[in-house]
SEDRENSE-815597 format. One record per residue: residue in one letter; y, x, z of N, C-alpha, C in turn. Coordinates in nm, 3 decimals. Layout:
SEDRENSE-815597
res, n_north, n_east, n_up, ca_north, ca_east, ca_up, c_north, c_east, c_up
a, Y, X, Z, Y, X, Z, Y, X, Z .
...
***
This chain:
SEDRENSE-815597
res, n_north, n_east, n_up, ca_north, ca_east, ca_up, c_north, c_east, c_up
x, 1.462, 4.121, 2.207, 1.389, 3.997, 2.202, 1.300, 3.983, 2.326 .
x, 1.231, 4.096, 2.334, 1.180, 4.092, 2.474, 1.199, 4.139, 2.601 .
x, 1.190, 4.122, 2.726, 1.224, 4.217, 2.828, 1.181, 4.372, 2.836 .
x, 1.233, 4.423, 2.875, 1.229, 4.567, 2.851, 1.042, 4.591, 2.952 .
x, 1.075, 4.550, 3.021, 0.923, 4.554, 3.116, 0.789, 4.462, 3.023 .
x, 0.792, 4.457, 2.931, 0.706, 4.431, 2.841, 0.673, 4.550, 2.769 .
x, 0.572, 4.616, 2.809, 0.509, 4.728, 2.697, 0.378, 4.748, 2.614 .
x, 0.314, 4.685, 2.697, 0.189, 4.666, 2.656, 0.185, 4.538, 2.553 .
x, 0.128, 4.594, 2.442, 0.052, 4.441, 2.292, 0.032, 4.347, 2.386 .
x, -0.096, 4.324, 2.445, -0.080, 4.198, 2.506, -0.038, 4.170, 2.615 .
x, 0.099, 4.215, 2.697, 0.184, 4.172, 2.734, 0.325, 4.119, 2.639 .
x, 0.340, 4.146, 2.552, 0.399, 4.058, 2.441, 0.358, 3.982, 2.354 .
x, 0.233, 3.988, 2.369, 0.152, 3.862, 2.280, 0.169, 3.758, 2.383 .
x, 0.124, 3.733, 2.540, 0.131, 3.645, 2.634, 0.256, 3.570, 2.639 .
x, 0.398, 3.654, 2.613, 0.532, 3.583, 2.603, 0.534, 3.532, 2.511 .
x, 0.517, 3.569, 2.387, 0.565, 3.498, 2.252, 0.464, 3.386, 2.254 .
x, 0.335, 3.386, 2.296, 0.250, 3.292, 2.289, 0.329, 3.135, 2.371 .
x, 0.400, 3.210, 2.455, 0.450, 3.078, 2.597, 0.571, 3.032, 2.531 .
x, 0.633, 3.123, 2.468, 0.766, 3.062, 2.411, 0.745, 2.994, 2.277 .
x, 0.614, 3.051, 2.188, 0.585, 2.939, 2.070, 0.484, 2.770, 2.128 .
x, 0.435, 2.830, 2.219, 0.335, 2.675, 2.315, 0.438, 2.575, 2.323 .
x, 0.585, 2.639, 2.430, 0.663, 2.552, 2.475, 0.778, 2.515, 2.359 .
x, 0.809, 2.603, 2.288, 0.882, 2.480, 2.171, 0.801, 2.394, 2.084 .
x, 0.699, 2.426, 2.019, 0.602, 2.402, 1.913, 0.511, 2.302, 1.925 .
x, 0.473, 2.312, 2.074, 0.373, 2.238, 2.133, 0.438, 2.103, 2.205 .
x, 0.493, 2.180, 2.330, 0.577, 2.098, 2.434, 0.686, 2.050, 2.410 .
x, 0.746, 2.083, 2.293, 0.897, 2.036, 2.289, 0.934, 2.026, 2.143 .
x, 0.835, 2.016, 2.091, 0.812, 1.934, 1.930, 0.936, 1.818, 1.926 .
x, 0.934, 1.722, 2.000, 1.002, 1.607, 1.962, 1.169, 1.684, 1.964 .
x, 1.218, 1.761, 2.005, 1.318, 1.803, 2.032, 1.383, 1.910, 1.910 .
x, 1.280, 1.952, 1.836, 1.265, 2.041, 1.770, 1.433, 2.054, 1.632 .
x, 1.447, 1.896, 1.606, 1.552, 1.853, 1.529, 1.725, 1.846, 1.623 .
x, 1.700, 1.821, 1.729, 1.817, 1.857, 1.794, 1.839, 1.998, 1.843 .
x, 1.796, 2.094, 1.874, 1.818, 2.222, 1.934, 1.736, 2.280, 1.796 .
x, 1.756, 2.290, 1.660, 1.755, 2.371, 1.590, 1.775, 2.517, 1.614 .
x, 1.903, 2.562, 1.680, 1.882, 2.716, 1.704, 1.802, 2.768, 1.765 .
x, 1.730, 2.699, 1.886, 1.610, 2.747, 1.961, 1.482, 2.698, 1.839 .
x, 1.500, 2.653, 1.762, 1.345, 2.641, 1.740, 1.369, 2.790, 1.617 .
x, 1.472, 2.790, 1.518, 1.483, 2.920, 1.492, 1.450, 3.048, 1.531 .
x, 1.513, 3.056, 1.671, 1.491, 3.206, 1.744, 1.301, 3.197, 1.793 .
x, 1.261, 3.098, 1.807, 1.142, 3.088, 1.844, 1.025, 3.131, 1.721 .
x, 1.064, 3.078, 1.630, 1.037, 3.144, 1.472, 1.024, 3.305, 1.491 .
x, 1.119, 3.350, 1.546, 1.079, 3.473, 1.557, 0.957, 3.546, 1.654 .
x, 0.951, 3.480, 1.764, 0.850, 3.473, 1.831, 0.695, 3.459, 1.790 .
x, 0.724, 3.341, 1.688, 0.629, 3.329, 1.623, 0.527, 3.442, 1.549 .
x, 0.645, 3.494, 1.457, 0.640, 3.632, 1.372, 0.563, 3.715, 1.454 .
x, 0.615, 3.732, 1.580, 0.635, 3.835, 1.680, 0.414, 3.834, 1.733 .
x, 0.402, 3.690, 1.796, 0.276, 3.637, 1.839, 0.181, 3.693, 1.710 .
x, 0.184, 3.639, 1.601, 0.120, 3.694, 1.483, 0.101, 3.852, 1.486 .
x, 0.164, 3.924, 1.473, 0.158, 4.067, 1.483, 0.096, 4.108, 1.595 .
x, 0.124, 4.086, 1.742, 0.075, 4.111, 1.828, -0.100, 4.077, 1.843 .
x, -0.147, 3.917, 1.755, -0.278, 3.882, 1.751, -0.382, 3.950, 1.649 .
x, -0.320, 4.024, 1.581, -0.356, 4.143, 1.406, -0.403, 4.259, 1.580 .
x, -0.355, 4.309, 1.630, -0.385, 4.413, 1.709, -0.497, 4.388, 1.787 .
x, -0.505, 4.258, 1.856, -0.599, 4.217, 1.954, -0.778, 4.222, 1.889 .
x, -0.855, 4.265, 1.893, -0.998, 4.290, 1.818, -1.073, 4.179, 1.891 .
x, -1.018, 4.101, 2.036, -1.131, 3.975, 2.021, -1.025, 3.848, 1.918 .
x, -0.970, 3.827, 1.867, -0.919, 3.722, 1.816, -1.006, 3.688, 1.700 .
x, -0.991, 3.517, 1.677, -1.101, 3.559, 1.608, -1.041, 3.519, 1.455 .
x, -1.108, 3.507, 1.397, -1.071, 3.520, 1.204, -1.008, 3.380, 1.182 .
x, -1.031, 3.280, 1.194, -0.993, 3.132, 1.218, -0.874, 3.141, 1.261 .
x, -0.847, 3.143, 1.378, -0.718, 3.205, 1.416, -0.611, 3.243, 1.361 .
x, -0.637, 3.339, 1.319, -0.526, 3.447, 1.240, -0.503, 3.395, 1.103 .
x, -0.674, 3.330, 1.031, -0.601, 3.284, 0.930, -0.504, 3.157, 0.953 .
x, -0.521, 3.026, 1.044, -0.405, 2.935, 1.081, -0.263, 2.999, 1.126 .
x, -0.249, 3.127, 1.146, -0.111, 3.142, 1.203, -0.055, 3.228, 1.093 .
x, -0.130, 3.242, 0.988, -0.111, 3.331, 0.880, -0.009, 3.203, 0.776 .
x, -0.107, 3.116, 0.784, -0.069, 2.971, 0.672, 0.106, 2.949, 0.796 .
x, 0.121, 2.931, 0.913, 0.200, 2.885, 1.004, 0.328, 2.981, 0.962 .
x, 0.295, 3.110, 0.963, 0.401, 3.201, 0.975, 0.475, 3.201, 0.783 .
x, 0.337, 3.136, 0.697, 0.415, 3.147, 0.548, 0.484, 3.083, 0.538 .
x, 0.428, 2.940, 0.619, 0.504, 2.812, 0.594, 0.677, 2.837, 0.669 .
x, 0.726, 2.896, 0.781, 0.804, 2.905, 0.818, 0.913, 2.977, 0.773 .
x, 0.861, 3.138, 0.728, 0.878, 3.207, 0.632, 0.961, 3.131, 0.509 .
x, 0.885, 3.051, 0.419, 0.911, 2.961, 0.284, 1.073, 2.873, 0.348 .
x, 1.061, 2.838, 0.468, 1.213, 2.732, 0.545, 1.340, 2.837, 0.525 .
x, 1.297, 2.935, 0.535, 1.411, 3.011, 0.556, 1.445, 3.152, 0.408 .
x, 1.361, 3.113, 0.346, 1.319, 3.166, 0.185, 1.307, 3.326, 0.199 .
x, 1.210, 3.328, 0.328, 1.194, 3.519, 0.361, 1.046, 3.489, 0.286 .
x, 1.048, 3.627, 0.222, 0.956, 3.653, 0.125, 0.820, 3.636, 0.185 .
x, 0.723, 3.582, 0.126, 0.563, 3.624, 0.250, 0.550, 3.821, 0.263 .
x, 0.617, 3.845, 0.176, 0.553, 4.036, 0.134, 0.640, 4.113, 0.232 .
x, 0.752, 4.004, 0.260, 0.860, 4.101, 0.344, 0.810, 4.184, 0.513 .
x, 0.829, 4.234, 0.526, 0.812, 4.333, 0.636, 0.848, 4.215, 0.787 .
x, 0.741, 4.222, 0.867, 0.751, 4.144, 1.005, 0.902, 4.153, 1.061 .
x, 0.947, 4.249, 1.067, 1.061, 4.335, 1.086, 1.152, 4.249, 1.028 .
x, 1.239, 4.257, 0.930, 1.277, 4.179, 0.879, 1.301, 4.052, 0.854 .
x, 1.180, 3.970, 0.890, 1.173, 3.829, 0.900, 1.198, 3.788, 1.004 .
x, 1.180, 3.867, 1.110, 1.233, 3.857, 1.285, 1.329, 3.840, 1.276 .
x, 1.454, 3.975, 1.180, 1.564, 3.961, 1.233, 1.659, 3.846, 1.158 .
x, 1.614, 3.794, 1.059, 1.676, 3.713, 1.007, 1.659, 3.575, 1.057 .
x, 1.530, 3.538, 1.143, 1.509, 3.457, 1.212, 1.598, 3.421, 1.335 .
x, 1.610, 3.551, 1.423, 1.691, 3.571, 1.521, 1.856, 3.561, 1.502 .
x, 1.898, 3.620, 1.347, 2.035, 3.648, 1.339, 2.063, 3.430, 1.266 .
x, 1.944, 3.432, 1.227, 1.992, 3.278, 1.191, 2.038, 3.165, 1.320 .
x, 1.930, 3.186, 1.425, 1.927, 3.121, 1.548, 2.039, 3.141, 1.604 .
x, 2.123, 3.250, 1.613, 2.232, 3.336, 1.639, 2.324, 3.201, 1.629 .
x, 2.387, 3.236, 1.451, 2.442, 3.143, 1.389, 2.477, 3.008, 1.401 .
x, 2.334, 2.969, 1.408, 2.277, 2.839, 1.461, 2.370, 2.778, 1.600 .
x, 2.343, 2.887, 1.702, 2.335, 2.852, 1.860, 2.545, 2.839, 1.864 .
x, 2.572, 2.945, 1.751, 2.752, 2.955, 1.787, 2.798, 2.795, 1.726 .
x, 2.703, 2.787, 1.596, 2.788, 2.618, 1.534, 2.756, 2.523, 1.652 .
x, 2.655, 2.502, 1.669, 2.569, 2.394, 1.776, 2.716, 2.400, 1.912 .
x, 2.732, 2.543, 1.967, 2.831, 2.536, 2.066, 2.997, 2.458, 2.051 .
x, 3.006, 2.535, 1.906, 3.132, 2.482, 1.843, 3.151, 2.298, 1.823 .
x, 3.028, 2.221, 1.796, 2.992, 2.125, 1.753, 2.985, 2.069, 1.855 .
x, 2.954, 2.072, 1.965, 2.970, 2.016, 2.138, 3.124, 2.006, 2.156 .
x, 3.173, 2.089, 2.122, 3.291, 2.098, 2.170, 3.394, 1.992, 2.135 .
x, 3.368, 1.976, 1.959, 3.442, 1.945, 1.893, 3.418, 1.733, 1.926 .
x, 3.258, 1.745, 1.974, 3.223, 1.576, 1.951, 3.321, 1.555, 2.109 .
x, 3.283, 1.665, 2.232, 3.381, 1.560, 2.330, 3.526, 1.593, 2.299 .
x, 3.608, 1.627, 2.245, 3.740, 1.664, 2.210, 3.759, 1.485, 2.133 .
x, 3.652, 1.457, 2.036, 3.658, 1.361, 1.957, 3.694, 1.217, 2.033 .
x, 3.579, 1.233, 2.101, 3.512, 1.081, 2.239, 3.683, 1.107, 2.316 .
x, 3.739, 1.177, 2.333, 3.856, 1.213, 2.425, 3.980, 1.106, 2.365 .
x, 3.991, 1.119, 2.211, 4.111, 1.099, 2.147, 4.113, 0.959, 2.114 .
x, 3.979, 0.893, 2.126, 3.978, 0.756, 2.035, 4.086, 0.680, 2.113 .
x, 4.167, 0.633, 2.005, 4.282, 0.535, 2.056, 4.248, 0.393, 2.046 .
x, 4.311, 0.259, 2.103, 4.237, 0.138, 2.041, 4.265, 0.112, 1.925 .
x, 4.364, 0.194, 1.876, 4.406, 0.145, 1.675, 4.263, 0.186, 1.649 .
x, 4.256, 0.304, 1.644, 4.126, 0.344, 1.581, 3.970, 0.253, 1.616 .
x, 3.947, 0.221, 1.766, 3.834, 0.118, 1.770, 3.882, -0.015, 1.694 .
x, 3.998, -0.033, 1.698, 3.998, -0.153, 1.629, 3.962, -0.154, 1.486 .
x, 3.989, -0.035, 1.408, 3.984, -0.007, 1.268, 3.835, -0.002, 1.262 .
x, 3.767, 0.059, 1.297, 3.638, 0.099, 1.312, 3.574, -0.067, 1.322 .
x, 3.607, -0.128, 1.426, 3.529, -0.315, 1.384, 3.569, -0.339, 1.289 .
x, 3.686, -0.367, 1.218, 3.731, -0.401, 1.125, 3.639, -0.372, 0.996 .
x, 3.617, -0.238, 1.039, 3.494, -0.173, 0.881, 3.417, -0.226, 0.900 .
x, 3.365, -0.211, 0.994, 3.197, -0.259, 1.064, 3.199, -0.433, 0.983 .
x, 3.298, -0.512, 1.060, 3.243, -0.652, 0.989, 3.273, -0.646, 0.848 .
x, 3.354, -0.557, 0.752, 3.341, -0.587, 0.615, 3.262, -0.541, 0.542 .
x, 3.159, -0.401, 0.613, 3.049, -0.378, 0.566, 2.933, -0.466, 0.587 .
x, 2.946, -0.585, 0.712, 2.865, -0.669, 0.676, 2.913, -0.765, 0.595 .
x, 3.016, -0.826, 0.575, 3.077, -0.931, 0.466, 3.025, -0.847, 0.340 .
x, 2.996, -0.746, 0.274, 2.994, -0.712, 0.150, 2.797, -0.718, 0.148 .
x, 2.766, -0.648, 0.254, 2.592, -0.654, 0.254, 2.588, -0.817, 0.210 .
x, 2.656, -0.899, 0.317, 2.589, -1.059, 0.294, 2.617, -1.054, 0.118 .
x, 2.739, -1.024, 0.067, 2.774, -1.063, -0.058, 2.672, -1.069, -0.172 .
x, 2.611, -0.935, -0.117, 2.489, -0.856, -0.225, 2.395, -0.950, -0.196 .
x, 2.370, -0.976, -0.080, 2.180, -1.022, -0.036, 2.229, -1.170, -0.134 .
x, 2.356, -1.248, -0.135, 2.394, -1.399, -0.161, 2.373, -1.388, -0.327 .
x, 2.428, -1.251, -0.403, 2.470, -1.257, -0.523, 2.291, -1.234, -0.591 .
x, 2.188, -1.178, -0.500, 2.088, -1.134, -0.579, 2.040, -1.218, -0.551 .
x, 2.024, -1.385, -0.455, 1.957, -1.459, -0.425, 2.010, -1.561, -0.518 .
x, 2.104, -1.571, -0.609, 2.161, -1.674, -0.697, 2.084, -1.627, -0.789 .
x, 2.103, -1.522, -0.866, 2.047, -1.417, -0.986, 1.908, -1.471, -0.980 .
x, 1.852, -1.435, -0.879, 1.675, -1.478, -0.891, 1.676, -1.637, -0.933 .
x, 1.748, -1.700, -0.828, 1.775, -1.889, -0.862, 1.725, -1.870, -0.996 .
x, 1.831, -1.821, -1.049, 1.901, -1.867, -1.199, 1.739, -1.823, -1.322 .
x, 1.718, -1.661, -1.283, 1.623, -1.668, -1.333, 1.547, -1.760, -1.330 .
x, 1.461, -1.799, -1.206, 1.408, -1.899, -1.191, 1.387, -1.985, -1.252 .
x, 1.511, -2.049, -1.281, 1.558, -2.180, -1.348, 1.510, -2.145, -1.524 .
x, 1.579, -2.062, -1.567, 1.550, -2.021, -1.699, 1.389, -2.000, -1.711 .
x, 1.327, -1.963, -1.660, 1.182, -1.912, -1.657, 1.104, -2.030, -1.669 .
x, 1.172, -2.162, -1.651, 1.077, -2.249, -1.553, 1.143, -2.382, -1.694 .
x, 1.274, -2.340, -1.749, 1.296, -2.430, -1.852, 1.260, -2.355, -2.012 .
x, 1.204, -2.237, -2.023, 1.133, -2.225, -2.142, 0.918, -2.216, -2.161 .
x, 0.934, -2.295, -1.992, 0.764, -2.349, -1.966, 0.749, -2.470, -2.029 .
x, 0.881, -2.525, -2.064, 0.886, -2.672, -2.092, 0.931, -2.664, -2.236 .
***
């Protein structure tokens, strides 16, 4: 997870800190498309937490927000809060794993897709398109009679 030239606590608190800033922080909006990176970063997370338990100026505030951060993340992926740091890393990491091979597979498969469209098929595709609006109008027409009608009834037992 980390470079081997990382040995020192807070020289791995400083990385995991930059790699949870820059997804979490900086790259929030993105967070729903590159799912496998925000996964493996999860682990980082884990990782930052443990490393900030060691540090003696951190302060109590702190630790308790990344405590609530790390349960809540924890709870996404249904790793126990009791489970061992260890553990929650690697399932974090082996998920991101997972993650990063479908995501690759799933690139592949959308330009293979964009490649094949024939014009039968765009044509079929308008074809749906305007009868899913012919059926929407149908509904908005059929519930705007219905109300009429109520209407009407409502308005002839006032009389």
């Amino acid at each position: 997870m980390f470079h081997e030239s990382l040995i020192k606590s807070k020289q791995k608190q400083g990385e995991a800190g930059k790699k949870v800033y820059q997804r979490f922080v900086k790259g929030k909006s993105s967070l729903n498309k590159y799912q496998h990176h925000m996964i493996r970063d999860m682990a980082y997370f884990e990782a930052l937490f443990n490393e900030m338990l060691n540090d003696k100026k951190a302060k109590v505030e702190t630790l308790e927000g990344l405590k609530k951060g790390r349960e809540a993340m924890r709870m996404s992926l249904n790793i126990s809060p009791k489970a061992k740091s260890s553990e929650a890393v690697l399932k974090f990491w082996a998920t991101g794993k997972m993650l990063y091979a479908a995501h690759k597979k799933n690139k592949k498969k959308k330009k293979k897709k964009n490649k094949q469209l024939t014009p039968e098929v765009t044509e079929r595709a308008a074809v749906l398109a305007n009868l899913k609006k012919q059926i929407a109008t149908a509904k908005v027409n059929a519930q705007r009679a219905a109300t009429i009608k109520a209407q009407e009834k409502i308005e002839e037992t006032k009389q």
